[in-house]
FITIPA-780597 format. One record per residue: residue in three letters; chain; x, y, z of N, C-alpha, C in turn. Coordinates in pm, 1 decimal. Atoms other than C-alpha are relative to their C-alpha. Example, Ala and Ser with C-alpha at 12.3 -4.5 7.8 and 13.67 -1.06 7.14 Angstrom:
  res  chain      n.xx      n.yy      n.zz     ca.xx     ca.yy     ca.zz      c.xx      c.yy      c.zz
  ala      A      89.0    -119.0       0.0    1230.0    -450.0     780.0      90.0     120.0       0.0
  ser      A     -82.0    -119.0      -6.0    1367.0    -106.0     714.0     -77.0     109.0      73.0
***
This chain:
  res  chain      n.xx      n.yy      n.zz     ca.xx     ca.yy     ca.zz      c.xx      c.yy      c.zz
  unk      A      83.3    -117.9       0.0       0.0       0.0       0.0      88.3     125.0       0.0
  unk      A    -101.0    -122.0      42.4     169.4     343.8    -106.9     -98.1      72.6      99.8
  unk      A      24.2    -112.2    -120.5     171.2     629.5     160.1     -60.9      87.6     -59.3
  unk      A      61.9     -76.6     116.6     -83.3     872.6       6.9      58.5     154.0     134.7
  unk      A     -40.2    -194.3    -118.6     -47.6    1178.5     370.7     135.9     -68.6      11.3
  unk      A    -139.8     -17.3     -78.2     299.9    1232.7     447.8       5.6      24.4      85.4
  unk      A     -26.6    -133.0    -123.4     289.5    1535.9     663.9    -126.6      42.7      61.7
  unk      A      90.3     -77.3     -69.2      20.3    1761.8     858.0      68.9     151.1     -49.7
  unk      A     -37.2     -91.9      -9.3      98.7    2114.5     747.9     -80.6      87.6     135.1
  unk      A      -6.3     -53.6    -139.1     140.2    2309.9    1128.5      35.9     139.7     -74.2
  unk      A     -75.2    -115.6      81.9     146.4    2694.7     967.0    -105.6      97.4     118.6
  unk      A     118.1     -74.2     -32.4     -29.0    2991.3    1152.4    -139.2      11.5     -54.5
  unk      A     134.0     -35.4     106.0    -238.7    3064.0     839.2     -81.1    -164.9      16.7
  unk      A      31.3     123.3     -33.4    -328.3    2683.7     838.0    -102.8     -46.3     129.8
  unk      A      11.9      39.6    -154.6    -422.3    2647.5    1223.1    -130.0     133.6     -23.4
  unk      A     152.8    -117.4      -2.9    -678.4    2997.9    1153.3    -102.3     -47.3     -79.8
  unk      A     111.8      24.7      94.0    -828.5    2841.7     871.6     -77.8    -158.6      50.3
  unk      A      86.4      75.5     -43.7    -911.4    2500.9    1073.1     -85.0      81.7     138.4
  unk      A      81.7     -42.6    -161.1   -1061.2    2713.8    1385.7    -104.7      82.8    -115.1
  unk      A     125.9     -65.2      39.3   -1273.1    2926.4    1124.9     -64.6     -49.1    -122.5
  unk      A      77.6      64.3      84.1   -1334.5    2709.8     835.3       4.0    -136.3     -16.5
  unk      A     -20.7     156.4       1.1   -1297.6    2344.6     909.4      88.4     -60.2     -79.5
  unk      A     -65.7      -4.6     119.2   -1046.4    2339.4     666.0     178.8     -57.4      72.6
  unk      A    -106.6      78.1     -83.2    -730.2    2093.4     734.2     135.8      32.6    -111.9
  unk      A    -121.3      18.2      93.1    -361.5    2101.3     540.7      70.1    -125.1      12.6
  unk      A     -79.1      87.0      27.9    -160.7    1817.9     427.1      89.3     -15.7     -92.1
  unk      A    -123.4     -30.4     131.2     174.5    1763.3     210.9     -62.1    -159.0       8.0
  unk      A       1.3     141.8      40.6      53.4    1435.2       3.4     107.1      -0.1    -133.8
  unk      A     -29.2      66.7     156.0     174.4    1211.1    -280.4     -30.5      48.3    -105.3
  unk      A      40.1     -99.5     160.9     256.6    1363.0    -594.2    -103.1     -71.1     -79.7
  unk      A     127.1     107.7      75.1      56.0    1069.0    -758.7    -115.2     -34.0      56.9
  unk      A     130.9      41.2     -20.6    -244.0    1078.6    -550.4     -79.6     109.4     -41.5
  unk      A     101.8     -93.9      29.1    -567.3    1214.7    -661.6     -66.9       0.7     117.5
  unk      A      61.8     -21.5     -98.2    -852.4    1358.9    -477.5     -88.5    -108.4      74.6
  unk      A     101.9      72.9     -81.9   -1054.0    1077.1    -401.7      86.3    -110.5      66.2
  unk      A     -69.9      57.4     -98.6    -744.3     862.4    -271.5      39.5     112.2     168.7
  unk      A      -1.5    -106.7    -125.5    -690.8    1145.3     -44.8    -103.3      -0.3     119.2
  unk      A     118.7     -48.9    -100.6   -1033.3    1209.2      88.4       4.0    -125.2     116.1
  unk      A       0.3     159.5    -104.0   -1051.1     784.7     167.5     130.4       9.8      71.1
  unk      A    -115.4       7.1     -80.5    -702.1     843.0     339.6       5.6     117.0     100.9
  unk      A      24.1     -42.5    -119.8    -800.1    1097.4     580.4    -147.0     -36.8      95.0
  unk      A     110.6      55.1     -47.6   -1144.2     954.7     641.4      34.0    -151.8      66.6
  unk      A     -45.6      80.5     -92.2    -960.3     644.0     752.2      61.4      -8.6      90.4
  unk      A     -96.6     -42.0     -65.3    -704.4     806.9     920.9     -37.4      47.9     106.0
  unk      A     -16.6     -73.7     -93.1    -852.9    1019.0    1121.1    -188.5     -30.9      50.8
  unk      A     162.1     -31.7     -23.8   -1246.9     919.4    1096.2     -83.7      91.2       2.5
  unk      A      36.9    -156.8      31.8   -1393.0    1236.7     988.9    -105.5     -49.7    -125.3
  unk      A      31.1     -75.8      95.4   -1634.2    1318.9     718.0      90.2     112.0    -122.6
  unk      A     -50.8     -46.3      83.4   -1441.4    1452.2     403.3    -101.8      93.2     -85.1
  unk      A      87.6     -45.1     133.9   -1665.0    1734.5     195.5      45.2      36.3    -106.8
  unk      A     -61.4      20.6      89.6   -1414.3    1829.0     -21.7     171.4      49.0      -0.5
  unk      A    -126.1      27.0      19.1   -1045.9    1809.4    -127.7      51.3      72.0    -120.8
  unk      A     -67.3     -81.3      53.9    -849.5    2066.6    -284.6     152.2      -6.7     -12.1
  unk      A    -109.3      25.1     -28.9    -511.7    2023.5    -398.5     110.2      89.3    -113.3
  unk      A     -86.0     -83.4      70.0    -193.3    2197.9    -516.3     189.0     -91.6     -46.4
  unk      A    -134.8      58.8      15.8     165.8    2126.8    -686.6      83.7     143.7       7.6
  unk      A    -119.6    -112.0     -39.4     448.8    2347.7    -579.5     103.1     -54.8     -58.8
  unk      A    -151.8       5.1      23.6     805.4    2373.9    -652.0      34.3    -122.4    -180.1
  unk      A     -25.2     113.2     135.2    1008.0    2175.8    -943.7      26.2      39.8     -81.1
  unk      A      22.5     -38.4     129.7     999.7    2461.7   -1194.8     112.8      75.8      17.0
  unk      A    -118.2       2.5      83.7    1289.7    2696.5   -1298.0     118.2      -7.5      63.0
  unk      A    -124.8       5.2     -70.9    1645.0    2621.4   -1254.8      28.0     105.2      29.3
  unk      A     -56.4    -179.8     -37.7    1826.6    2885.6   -1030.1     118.0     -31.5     -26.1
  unk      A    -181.6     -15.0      21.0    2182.0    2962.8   -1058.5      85.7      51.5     150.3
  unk      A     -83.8     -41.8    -151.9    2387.6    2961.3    -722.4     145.1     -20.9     -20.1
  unk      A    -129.7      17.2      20.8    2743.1    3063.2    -702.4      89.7     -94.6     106.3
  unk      A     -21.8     100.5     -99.7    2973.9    2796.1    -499.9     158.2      62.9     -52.2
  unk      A    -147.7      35.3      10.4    3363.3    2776.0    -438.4      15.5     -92.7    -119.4
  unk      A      -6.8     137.3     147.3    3325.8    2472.9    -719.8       2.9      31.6     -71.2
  unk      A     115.1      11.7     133.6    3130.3    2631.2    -971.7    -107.6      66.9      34.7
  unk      A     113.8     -22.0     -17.9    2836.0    2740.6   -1055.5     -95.7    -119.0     -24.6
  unk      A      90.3     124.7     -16.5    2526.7    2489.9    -979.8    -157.0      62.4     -29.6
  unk      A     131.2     -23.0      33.4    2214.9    2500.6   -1132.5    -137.5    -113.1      80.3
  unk      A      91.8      50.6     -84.6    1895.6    2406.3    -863.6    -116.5      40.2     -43.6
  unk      A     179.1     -18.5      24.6    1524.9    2352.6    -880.7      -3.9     -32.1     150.2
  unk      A     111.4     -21.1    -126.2    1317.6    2405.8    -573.7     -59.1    -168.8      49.2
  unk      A      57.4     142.8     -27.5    1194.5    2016.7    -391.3    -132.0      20.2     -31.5
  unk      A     126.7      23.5       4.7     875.9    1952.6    -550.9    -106.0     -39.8     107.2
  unk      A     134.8      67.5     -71.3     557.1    1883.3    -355.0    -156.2      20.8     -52.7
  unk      A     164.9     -43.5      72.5     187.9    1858.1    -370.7     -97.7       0.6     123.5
  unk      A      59.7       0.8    -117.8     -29.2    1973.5     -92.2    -155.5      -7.0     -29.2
  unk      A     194.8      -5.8      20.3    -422.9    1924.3      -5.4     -67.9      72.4     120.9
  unk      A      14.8     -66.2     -52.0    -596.4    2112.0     139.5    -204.8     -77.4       6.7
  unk      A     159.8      94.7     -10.8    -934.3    1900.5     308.0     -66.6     122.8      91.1
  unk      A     121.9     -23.7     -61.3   -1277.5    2059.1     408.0     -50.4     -34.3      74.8
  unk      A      52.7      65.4     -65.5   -1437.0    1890.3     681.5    -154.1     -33.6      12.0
  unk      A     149.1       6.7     -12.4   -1830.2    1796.7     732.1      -5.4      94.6     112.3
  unk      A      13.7     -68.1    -133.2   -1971.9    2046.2    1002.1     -24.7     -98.2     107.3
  unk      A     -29.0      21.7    -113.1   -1905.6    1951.1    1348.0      95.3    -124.5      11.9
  unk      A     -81.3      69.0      37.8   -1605.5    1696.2    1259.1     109.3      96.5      44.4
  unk      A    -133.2    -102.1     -74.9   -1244.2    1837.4    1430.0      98.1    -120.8     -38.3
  unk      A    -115.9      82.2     -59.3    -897.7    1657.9    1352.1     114.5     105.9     169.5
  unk      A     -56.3     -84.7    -132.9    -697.2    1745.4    1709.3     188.0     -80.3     -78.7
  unk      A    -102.6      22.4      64.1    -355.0    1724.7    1500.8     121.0       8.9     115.7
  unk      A     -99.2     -68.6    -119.4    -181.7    1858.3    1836.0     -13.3    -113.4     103.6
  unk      A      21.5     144.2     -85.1    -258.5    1512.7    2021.7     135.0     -56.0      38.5
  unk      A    -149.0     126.5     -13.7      76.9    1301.8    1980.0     123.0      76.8      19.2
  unk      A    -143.6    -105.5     -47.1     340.0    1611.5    2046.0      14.1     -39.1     152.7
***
């Protein structure tokens, strides 16, 4: 079975938008879609999923950084984050296992 959540994104903005819009963050699998997602926090955490929004970051143009070596041409670590909705009155308590 392939790991579809990685992470929990912990951000200020993140943490305001689950206290005022039920609204959760996660860094997933570049290869998952939305409906592996939704079933992978609805198992995870037992929740109601209403909907699943998701994004791809990083990956795109090479930069140019100067080094003692050389110069090295870098791209940014790709990711792909989601960004879940919750059903009303459904809470993940992400702050549990610290």
């Amino acid at each position: 079975m392939k790991r579809i959540i990685e992470k929990p994104i912990l951000t200020e903005k993140m943490t305001a938008q689950s206290e005022k819009l039920n609204r959760y963050g996660f860094v997933v699998s570049k290869d998952a879609n939305k409906i592996e997602i939704k079933n992978a926090v609805e198992k995870l955490y037992g929740v109601a999923v209403d909907s699943v929004n998701t994004m791809n970051y990083g990956g795109g143009k090479k930069k140019m950084k100067h080094t003692n070596k050389g110069v090295i041409y870098q791209r940014n670590k790709a990711y792909k984050k989601a960004i879940v909705t919750l059903a009303q009155g459904d809470i993940i308590d992400l702050y549990e296992n610290i």
